[in-house]
N, C-alpha and C positions, 0 to 999 in steps of 0.2 A: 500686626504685620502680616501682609499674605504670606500663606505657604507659597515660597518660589518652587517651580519644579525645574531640577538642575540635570541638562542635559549635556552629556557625556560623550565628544569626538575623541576618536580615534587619530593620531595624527598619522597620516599613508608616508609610506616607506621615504621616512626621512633623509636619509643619505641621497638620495637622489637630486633632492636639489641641491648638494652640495656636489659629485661629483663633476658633471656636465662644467661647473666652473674651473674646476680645479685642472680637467683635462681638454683643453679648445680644442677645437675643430681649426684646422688650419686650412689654407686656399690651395694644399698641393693636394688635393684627392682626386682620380683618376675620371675621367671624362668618358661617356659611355657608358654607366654602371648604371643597374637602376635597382629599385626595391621596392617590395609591395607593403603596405600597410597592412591587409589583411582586411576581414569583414566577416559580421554576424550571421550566421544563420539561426534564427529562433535565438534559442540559448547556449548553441555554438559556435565560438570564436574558431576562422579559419586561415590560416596563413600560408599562402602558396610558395614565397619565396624564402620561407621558415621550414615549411614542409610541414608544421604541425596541426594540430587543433586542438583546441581548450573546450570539455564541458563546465559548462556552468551547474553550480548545484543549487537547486530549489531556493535555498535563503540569501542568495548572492542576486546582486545588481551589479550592471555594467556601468560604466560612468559615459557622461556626455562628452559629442567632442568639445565642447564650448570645458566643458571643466579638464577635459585632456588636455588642450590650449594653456590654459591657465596652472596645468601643475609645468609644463615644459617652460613656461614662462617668453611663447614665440607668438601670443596672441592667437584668438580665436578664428580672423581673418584667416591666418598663412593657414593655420591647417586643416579650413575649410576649403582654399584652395587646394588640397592634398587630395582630398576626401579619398576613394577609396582608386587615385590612379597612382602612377608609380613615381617616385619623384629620384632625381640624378644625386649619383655620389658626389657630384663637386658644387652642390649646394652646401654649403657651410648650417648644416640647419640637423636637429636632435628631434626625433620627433617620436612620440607618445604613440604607440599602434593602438593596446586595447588596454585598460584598469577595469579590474572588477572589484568588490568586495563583498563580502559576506554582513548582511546587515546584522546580526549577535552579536558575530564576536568579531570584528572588525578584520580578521583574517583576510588578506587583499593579494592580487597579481596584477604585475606591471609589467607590457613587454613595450620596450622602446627599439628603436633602430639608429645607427648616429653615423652617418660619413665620417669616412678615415681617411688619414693619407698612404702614402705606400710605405712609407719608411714605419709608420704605426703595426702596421698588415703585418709587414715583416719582422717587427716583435713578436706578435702573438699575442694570442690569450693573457701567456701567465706572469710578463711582463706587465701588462695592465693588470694584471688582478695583485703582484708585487707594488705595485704604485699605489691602487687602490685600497691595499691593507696598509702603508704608508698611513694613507692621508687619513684611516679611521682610526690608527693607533693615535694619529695627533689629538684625533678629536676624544679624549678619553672621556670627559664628561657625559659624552653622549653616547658612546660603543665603547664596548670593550669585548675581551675574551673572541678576539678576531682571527679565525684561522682558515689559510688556504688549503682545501683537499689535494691530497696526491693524486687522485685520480679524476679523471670528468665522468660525466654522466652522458649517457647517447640518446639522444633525442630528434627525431626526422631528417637521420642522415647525416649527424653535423654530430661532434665532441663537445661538449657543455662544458668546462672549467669554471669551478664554482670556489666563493668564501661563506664562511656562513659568522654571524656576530650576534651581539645581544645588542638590546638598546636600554637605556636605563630607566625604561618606562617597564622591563620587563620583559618586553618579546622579545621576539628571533627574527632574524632572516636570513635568507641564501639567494647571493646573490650569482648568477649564472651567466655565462660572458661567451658567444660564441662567432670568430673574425672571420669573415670570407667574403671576396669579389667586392669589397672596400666599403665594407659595412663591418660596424660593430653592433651586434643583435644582443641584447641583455633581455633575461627575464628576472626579477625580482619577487619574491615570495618572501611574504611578514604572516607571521601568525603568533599566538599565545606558546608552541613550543613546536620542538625541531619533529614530532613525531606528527604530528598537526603539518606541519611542512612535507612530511612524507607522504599524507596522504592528500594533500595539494598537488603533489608532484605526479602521483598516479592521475590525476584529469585531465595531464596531459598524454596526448597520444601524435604518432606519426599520421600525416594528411591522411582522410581517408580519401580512392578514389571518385565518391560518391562527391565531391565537392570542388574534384578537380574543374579548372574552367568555368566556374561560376559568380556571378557576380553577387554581394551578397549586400542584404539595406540594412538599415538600424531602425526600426520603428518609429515611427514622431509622437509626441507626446498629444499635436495640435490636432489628428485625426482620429486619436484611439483614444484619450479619458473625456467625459465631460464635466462641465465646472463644476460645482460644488461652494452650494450655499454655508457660510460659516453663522449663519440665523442673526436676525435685530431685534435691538430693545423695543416695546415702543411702552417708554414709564417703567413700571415695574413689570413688565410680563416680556420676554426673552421665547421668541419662536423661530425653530430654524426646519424651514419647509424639507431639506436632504434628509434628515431623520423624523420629520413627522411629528416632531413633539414640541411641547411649550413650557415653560418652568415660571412662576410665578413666586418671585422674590419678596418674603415681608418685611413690614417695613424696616424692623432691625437688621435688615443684613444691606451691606455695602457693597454697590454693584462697580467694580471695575472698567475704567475707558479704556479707547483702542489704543492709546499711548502704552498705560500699565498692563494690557495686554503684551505688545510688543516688546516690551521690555522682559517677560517673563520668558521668553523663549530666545530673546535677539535676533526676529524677524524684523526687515522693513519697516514701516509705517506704509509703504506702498502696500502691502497685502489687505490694509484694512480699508479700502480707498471701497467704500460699495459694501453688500454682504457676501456678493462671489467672487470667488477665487479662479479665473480662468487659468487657461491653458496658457496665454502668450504670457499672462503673470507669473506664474511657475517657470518659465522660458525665462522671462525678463532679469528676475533676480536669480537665476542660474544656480539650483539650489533645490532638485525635486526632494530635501531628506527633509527641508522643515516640517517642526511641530507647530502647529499655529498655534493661537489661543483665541477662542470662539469667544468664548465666553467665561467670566469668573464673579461671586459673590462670597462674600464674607460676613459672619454674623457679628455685630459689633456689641456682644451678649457674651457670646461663648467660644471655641475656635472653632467651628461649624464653619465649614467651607464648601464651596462647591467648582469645580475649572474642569472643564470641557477644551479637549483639543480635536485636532484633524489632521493628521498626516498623507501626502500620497503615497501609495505605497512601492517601492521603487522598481525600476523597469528591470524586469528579468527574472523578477518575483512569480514564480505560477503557482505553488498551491501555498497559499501564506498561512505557515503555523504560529496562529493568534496564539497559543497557549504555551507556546516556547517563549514569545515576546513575551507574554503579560510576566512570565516567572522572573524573566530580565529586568524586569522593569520592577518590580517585587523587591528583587535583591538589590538593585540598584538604590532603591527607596532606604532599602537595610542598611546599607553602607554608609549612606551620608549620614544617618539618625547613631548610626553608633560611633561614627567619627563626630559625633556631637556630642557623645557622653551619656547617651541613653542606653537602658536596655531592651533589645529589641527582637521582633518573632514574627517570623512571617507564616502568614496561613492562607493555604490555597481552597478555595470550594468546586465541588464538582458540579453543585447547581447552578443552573444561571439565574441574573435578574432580567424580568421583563423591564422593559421603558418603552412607553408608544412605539406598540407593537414589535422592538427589535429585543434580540435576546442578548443579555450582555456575559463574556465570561469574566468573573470576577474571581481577585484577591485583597487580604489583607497585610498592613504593615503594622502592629502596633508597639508602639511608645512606651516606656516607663522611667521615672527618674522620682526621686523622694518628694511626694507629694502632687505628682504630674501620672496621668496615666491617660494620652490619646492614640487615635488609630485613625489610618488611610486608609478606605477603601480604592481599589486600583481596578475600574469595570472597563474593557475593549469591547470593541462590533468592528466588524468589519462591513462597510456598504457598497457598493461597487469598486470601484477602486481605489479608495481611502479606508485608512484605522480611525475609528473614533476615540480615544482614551478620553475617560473620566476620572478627574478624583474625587472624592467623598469624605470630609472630614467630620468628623463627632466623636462623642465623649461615651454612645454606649447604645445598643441594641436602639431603645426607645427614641433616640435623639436621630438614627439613621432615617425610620420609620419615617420620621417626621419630617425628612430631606424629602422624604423618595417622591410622600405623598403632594411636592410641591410639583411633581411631574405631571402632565396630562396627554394627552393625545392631541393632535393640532390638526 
């Protein structure tokens, strides 16, 4: 049976889809009001009629508006028609400004804007945020330990009134609610714990002037990565011209289709349409986090394996630490093997391995149970704007040897 490699979402600040239902938007909200969406600059989020801005840090990606569309649940249409002009409070419509996340640790920020009515306005804050600890106390399954602050937090000229809850996957959030000129502005912060939250909360700062009056874009995907080959069979020999190399499968080992490829990740079958992977493809299936699967063999001998993937690496990423990931990925591998009843040890090397000409950094996971004793090698490269991951399976020094030398140069 192939080693499956089991990838791990994060699911983004869940409560959110459930409020927007629970609280409508009604047709009496006041006419003439308008609100900005906000807009990037580099890897700062700026909001003019928030008065804020958000840096982004080094291992966080912004999300697309096509996937913004899709958590608001108003279609990708409306709020590309939004883009970045100002839309009226007596649209009946909840709309998504900016979602980042942190690729690690799934740590994420949501700032939405939503038309009110007057009679909403006129409540307040802490009235909706009374409502809103309501409807989470119902949901006790999912949140609990739900409590509203006595105090708000000040942020770009406006009072924050915030709750903060647990979810029972383990995180936290704070969620921050602040009403004026018949908008309700929410930002939302999830992370692994409330201290993590605090220091989320410091990358927010009041507008600087430097950004006043400017209009700001969001890079395309279609002018700034180019494709990228995920390499073909042709028989037993497996060359993928992006990395330069060629792997030549013997005859005991069992080479993988593009079907049980896609299956190992639950990408498409569209992605395997060809050996490259364009830009309008990444577009298409809405979705720049997939892991592909290039490539996979198995020895039908021994558990000697081999599964090459490619990730893009996500927009907002600039100096991508491969070595933070590979340890994630390490531990992630630990996890599942010992929730299987193995005993297990991860070991990190400081040398890399060469592979047609690119330098790979590598770890280990290895296995033990009475009478079983294997190990995953875990090698990354980074090549232009994609991760490579490789796994390596064998039973011992000599048997890797014996994988490696099936590599050549192309």
């Amino acid at each position: 049976m192939r080693k499956k490699i089991i990838i791990c979402a994060i699911p983004l600040l869940l409560f959110l889809l459930i409020l927007p239902i629970y609280f409508g938007i009604t047709d009496n909200t006041p006419s003439g009001l308008f609100a900005s969406r906000g807009s990037w600059h580099g890897h700062i989020y700026v909001n003019e009629f928030i008065g804020i801005q958000f840096e982004m840090p080094p291992t966080w990606f912004k999300y697309t508006e096509e996937e913004l569309a899709s958590m608001s649940g108003i279609g990708a249409t409306m709020i590309a028609e939004q883009g970045d002009e100002h839309f009226p409070s007596n649209r009946p419509l909840l709309v998504n400004d900016m979602s980042a996340r942190d690729i690690f640790t799934g740590s994420s920020v949501l700032i939405t804007t939503e038309a009110i009515s007057p009679a909403d306005e006129r409540a307040g804050e802490m009235r909706f945020l009374r409502d809103s600890a309501k409807l989470l106390n119902e949901l006790s399954n999912t949140f609990h330990n739900v409590q509203i602050a006595k105090e708000p937090r000040y942020l770009g000229g406006s009072d924050w009134y915030y709750i903060t809850n647990e979810l029972f996957t383990g995180r936290v959030q704070m969620y921050l609610v602040s009403i004026n000129s018949g908008f309700n502005r929410r930002i939302t912060i999830s992370a692994d714990s409330f201290q993590e939250i605090e220091e989320i909360w410091e990358l927010f700062a009041k507008m600087d002037s430097q950004f006043e009056n400017t209009v700001g874009t969001i890079p395309t995907m279609e002018n700034s990565v180019p494709a990228v080959s995920r390499g073909v069979w042709e028989g037993r020999v497996y060359t993928n011209p992006t990395l330069g190399l060629r792997f030549t499968a013997p005859s005991h080992y069992h080479i993988f289709s593009d079907s049980d490829n896609a299956m190992v990740t639950g990408v498409p079958l569209s992605f395997f349409e060809g050996d490259l992977i364009s830009n309008e493809l990444w577009i298409k299936v809405n979705r720049i986090e997939y892991i592909i699967a290039c490539m996979g063999v198995q020895s039908d001998s021994t558990n000697a394996f081999v599964d090459l993937f490619v990730q893009r690496m996500p927009l907002g990423i600039r100096d991508f630490p491969i070595d933070r990931y590979l340890q994630m990925s390490l531990e992630s591998q630990r996890m599942i093997w010992e929730q299987s009843g193995f005993d297990t040890q991860v070991i990190t090397f400081s040398d890399m391995i060469e592979i047609s000409g690119h330098e790979w950094q590598f770890g280990r996971v290895t296995r033990s149970a009475p009478g079983i004793h294997t190990r995953t090698d875990v090698l990354m490269t980074v090549v232009g704007s994609n991760i490579w991951i490789m796994f390596i399976g064998s039973g011992n020094d000599l048997e890797l040897q014996e994988i490696l030398s099936m590599f050549s140069q192309y």
